[in-house]
VEXDREN-2710 file (C-alpha; in Angstrom, 1 decimal):
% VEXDREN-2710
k/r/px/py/pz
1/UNK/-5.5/-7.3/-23.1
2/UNK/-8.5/-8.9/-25.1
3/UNK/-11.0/-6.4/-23.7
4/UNK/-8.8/-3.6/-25.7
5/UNK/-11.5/-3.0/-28.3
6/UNK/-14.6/-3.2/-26.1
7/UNK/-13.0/-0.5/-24.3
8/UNK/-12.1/1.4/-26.7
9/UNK/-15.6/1.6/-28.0
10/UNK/-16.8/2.6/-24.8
11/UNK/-14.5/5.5/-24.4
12/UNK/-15.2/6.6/-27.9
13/UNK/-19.6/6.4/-26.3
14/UNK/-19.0/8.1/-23.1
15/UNK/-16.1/10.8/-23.9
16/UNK/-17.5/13.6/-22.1
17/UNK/-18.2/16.4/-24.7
18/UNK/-16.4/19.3/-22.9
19/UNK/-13.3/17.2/-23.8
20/UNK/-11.3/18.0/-27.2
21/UNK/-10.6/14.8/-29.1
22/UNK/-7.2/15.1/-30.8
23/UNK/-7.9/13.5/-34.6
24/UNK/-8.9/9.5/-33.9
25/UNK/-9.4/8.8/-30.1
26/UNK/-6.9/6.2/-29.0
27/UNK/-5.6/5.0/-25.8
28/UNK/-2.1/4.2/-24.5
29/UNK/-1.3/1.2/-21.7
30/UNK/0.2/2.6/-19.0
31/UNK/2.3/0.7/-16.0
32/UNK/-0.4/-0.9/-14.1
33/UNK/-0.4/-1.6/-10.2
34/UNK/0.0/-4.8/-8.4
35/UNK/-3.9/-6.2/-8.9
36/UNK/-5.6/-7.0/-12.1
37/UNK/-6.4/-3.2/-13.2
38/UNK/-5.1/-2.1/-16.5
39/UNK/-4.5/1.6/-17.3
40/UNK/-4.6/3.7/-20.4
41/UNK/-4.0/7.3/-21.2
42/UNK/-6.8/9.0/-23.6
43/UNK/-5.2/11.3/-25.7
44/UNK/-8.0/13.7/-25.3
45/UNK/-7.8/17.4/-24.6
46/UNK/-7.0/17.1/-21.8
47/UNK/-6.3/13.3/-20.9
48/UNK/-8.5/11.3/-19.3
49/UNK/-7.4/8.0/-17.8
50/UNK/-9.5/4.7/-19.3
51/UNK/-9.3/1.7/-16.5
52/UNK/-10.4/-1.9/-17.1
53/UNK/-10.8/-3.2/-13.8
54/UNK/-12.8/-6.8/-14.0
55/UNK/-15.5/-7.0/-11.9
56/UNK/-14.6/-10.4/-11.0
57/UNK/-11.2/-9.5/-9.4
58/UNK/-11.9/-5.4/-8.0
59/UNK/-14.1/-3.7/-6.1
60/UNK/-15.6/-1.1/-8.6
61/UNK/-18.7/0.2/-6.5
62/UNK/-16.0/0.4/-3.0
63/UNK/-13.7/2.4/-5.6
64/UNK/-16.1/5.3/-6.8
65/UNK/-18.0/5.3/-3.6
66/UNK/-14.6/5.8/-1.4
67/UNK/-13.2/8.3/-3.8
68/UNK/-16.5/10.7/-3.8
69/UNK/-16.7/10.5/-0.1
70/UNK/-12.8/11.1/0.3
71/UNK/-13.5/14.0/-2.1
72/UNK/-16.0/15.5/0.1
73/UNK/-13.6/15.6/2.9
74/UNK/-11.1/17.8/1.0
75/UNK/-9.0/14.4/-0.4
76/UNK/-7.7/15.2/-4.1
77/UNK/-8.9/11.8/-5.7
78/UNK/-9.4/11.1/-9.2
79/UNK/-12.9/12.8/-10.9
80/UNK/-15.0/9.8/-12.0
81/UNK/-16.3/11.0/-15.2
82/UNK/-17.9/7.7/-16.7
83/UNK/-18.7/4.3/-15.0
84/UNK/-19.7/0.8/-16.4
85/UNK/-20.2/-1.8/-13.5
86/UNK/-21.1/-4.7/-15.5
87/UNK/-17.9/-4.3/-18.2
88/UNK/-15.4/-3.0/-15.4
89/UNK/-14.4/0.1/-17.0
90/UNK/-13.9/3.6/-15.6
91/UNK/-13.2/7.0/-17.2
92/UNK/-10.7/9.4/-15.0
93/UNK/-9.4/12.5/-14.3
94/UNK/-5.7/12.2/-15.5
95/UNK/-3.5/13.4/-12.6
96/UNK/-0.2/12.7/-14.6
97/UNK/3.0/10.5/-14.0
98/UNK/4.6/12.2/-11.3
99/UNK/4.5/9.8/-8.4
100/UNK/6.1/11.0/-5.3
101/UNK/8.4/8.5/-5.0
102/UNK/11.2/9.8/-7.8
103/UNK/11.0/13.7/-6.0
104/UNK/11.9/12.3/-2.4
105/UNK/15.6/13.2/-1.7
106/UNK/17.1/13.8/1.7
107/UNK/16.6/18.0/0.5
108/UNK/12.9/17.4/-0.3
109/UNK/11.8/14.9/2.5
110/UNK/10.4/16.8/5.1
111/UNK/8.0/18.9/3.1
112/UNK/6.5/16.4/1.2
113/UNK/5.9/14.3/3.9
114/UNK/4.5/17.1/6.1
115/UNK/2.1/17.6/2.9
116/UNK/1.3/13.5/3.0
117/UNK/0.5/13.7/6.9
118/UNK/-1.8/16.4/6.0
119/UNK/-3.0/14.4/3.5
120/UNK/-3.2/11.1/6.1
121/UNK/-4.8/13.3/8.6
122/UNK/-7.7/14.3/6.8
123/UNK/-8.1/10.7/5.6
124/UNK/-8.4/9.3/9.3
125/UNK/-10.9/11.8/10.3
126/UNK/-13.1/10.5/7.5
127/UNK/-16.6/9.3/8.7
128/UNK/-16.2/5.3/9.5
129/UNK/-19.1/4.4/7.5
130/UNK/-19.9/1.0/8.0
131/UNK/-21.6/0.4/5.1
132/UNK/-18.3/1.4/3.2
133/UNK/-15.4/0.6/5.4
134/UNK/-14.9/-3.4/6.5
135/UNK/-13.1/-3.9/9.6
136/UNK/-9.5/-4.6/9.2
137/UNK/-10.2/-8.1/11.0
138/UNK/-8.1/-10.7/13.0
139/UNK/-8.6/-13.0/10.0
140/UNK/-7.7/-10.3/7.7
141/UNK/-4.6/-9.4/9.7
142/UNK/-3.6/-13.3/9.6
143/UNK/-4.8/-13.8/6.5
144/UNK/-2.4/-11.6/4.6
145/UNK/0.4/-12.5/6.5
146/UNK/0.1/-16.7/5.8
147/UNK/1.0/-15.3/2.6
148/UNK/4.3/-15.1/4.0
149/UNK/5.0/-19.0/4.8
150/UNK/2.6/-19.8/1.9
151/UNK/4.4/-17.7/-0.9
152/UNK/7.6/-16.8/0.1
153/UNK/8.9/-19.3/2.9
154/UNK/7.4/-22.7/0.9
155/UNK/7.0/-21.0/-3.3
156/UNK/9.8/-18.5/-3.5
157/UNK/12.6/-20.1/-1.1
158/UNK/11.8/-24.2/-1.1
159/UNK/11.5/-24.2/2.7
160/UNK/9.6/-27.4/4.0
161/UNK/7.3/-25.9/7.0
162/UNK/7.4/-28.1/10.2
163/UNK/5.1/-28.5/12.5
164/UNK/7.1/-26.8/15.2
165/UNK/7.6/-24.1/12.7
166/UNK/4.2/-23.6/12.2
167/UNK/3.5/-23.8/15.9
168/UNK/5.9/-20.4/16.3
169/UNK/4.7/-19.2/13.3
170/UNK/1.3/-18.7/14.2
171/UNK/2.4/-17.6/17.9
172/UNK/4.3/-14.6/16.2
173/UNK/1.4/-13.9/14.0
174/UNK/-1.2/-13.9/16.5
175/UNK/0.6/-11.5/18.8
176/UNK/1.1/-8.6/16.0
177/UNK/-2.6/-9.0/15.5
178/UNK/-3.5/-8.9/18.4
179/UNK/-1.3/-5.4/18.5
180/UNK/-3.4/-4.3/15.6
181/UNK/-6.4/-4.5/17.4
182/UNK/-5.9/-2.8/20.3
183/UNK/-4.7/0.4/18.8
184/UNK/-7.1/2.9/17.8
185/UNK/-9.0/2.0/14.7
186/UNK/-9.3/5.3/11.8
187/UNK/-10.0/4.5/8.3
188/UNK/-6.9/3.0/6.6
189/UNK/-5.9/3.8/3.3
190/UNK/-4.3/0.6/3.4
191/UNK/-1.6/1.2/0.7
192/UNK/-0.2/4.4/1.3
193/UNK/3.4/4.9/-0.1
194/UNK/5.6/7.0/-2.6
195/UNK/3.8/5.1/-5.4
196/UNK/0.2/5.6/-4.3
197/UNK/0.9/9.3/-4.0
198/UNK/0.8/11.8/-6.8
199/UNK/2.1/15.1/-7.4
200/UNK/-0.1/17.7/-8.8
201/UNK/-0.1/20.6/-11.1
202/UNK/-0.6/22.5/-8.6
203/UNK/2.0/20.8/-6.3
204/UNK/-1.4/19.2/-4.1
205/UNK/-0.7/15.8/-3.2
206/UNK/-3.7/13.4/-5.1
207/UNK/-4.2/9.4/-3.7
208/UNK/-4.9/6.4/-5.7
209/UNK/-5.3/3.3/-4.8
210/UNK/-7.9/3.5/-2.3
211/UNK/-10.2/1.2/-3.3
212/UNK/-9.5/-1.4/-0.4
213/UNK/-10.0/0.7/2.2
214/UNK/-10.8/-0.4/6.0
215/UNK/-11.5/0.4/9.4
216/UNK/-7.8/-0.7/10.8
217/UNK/-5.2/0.6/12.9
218/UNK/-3.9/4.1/13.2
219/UNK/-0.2/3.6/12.3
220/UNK/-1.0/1.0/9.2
221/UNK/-0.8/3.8/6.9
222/UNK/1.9/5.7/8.7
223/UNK/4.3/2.6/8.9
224/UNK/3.4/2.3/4.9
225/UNK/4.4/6.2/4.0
226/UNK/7.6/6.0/6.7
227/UNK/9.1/2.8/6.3
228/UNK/8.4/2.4/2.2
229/UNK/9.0/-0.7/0.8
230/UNK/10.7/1.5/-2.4
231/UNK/12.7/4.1/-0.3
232/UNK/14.2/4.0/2.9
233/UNK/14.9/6.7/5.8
234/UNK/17.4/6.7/8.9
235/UNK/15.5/4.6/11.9
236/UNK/15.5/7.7/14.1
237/UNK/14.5/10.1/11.4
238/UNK/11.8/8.1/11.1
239/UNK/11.0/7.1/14.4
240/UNK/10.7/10.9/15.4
241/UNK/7.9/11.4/12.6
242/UNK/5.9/8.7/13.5
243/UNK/5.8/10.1/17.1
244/UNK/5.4/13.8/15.9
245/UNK/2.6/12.6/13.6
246/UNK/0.8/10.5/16.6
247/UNK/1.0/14.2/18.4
248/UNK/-0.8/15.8/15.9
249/UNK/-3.7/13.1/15.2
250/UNK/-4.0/12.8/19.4
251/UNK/-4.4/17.2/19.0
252/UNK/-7.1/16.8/16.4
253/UNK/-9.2/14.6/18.2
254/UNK/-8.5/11.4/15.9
255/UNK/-6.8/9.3/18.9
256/UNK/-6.5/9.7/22.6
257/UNK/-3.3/9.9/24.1
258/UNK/-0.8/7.4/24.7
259/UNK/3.1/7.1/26.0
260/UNK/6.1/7.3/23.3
261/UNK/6.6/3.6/24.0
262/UNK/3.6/2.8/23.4
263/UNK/3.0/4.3/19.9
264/UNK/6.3/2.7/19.1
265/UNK/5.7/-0.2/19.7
266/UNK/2.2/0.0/17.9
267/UNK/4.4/1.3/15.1
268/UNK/6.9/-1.2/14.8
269/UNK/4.8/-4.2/15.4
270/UNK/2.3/-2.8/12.6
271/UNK/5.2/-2.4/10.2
272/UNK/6.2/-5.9/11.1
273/UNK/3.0/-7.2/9.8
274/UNK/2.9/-5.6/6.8
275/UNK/6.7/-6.4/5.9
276/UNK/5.5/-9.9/6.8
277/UNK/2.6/-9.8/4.9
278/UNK/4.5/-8.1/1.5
279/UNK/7.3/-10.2/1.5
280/UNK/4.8/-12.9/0.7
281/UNK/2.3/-10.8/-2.0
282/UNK/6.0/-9.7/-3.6
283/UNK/6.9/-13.4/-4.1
284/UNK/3.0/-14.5/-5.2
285/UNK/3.1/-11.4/-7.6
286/UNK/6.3/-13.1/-9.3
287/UNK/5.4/-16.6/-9.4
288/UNK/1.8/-16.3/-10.1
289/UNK/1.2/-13.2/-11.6
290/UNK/4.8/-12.9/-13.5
291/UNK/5.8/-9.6/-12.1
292/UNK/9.1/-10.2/-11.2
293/UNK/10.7/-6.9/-10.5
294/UNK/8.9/-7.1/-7.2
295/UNK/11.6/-9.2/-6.1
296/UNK/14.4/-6.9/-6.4
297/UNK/12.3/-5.0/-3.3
298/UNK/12.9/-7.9/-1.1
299/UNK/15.9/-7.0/0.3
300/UNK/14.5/-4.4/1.9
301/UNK/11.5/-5.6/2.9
302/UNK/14.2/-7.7/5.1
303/UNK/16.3/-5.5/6.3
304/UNK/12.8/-3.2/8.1
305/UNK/12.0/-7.1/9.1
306/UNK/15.0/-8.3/10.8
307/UNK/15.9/-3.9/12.3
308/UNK/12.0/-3.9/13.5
309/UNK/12.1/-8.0/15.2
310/UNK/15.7/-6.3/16.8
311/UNK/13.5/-3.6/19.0
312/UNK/11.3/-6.2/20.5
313/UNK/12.7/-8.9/22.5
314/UNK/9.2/-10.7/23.3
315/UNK/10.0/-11.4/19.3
316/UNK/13.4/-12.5/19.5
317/UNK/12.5/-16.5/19.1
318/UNK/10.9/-15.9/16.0
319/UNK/14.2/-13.4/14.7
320/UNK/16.3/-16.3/15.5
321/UNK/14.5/-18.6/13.5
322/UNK/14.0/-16.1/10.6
323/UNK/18.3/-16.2/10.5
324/UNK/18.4/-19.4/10.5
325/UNK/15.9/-20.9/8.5
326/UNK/15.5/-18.0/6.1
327/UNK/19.1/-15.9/5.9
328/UNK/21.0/-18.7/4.4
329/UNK/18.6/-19.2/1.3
330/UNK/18.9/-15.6/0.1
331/UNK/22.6/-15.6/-1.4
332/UNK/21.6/-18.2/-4.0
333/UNK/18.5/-16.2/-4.9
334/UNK/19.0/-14.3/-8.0
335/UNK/17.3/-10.7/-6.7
336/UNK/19.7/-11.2/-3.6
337/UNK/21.7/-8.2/-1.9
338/UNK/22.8/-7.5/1.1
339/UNK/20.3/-7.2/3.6
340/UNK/21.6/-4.9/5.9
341/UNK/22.5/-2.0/3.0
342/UNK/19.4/-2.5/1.2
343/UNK/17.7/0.8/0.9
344/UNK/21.2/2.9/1.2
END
């Protein structure tokens, strides 16, 4: 990273005194995410998390103004302790390495995700502040998922697009927008999963990641904690919390009610546009960005693709084309497994 040094120094200028510096200051990469933030542990007393996020590729201003206002509504995000706009460096609490993904365990499930829809609930009652929040809009919703035919169908697998494959393409697409929009709209998250989701010290749950945040649909964020593209439930396990959690939003006031079928559907359709959509930002973070173990969570990206086009028969054109056009390509792929075990 060239801009080590620069931030480095900057650390070293804005160190908040009531933190104990341990000899010479240094800082330690961590793991980034999938965008163009880098991370580094401060081996202050305690730790403080340095981030170079260029101001070219992220949002910094949507990033500390989301996480202040999500902090006023009783959200555990990250303290901001130091902020430089121009350079793209931030200064943050350090709330440790325990994501939730590696705690969730068939014994362990239920409470943590009963803490997470706490956590969800509170987020969707959130003022929708205009001036903050974008609308998750139809060309947003399409948008991300021409990833899919642009990254994943044409880069990753070879497939040459025709224009009666286009023409179903962008019939399929339309209609889970068009799902999108008529659901009630909350502020979304917009990445909430086992990897966006930390465990505390004091066994709170704290959220990262926020910084794209939108006015969307209600069930975006749950189809993102339920059906995880890094860990996988039984359907009907998961079915039954997304109707449960629907109950409790419609008793807080957050959505107004609405038939099991219907919030089902809402659910599964949502979940189909985000698989649709990640299966083409997993192959574009390979190919362009070089991040290639996001391939070996294809599989089941594709497996919640194919079980989710199963429930809805007004879909079943586009399934049949995703067998044939798509299904045969994957055994010669080298992150191939079995579709329908992925996740077991």
């Amino acid at each position: 990273m060239s801009d080590l040094p620069r931030l480095q120094d900057w650390v070293e200028k804005f160190l908040p005194g009531s933190f104990i510096r341990g000899g010479d200051l240094s800082i330690l990469p961590l793991n980034g995410d999938a965008g163009f933030r880098h991370y580094f542990r401060v081996n202050s007393q305690p730790s403080l998390i340095a981030v170079s996020a260029p101001p070219e590729h992220e949002n910094n201003p949507a990033f500390v103004s989301i996480a202040l206002l999500l902090k006023q509504h009783g959200l555990h995000t990250p303290t901001i302790f130091a902020v430089d706009y121009q350079q793209g460096f931030l200064l943050l609490e350090d709330f440790g390495d325990s994501l939730l993904l590696p705690h969730l365990s068939s014994a362990t499930v239920d409470p943590f995700y009963d803490a997470a829809e706490e956590v969800l609930l509170n987020i969707q009652q959130v003022p929708q502040a205009s001036d903050l929040f974008p609308d998750y809009s139809r060309q947003c919703l399409l948008d991300e998922m021409k990833l899919f035919p642009e990254w994943f169908l044409s880069q990753l697998l070879g497939i040459e697009l025709q224009p009666r494959d286009h023409e179903l393409l962008d019939e399929t697409l339309a209609r889970l927008a068009d799902s999108a929009l008529e659901q009630p709209q909350v502020v979304v998250h917009r990445d909430f999963h086992s990897r966006n989701l930390m465990l505390l010290a004091d066994k709170e749950i704290g959220v990262i990641d926020f910084q794209d945040a939108v006015i969307g649909p209600v069930t975006y964020d749950l189809v993102s904690l339920l059906r995880d593209c890094y860990i996988r439930w039984p359907s009907d396990y998961v079915l039954q919390r997304a109707l449960n959690y629907y109950r409790r939003a419609e008793a807080a006031g957050i959505v107004p009610a609405a038939s099991d079928t219907q919030i089902l559907r809402w659910f599964d359709l949502m979940g189909l546009q985000r698989h649709i959509k990640v299966l083409g930002i997993f192959a574009r973070l390979c190919l362009r960005d070089g991040k290639h173990n996001y391939l070996n969570d294809l599989p089941l990206v594709i497996r919640y693709t194919l079980e989710q086009l199963d429930r809805h028969p007004e879909l079943s054109q586009f399934k049949d084309w995703f067998e044939w056009r798509v299904l045969p390509l994957l055994p010669q792929q080298a992150w191939f497994q079995p579709w329908e075990t992925a996740g077991d």
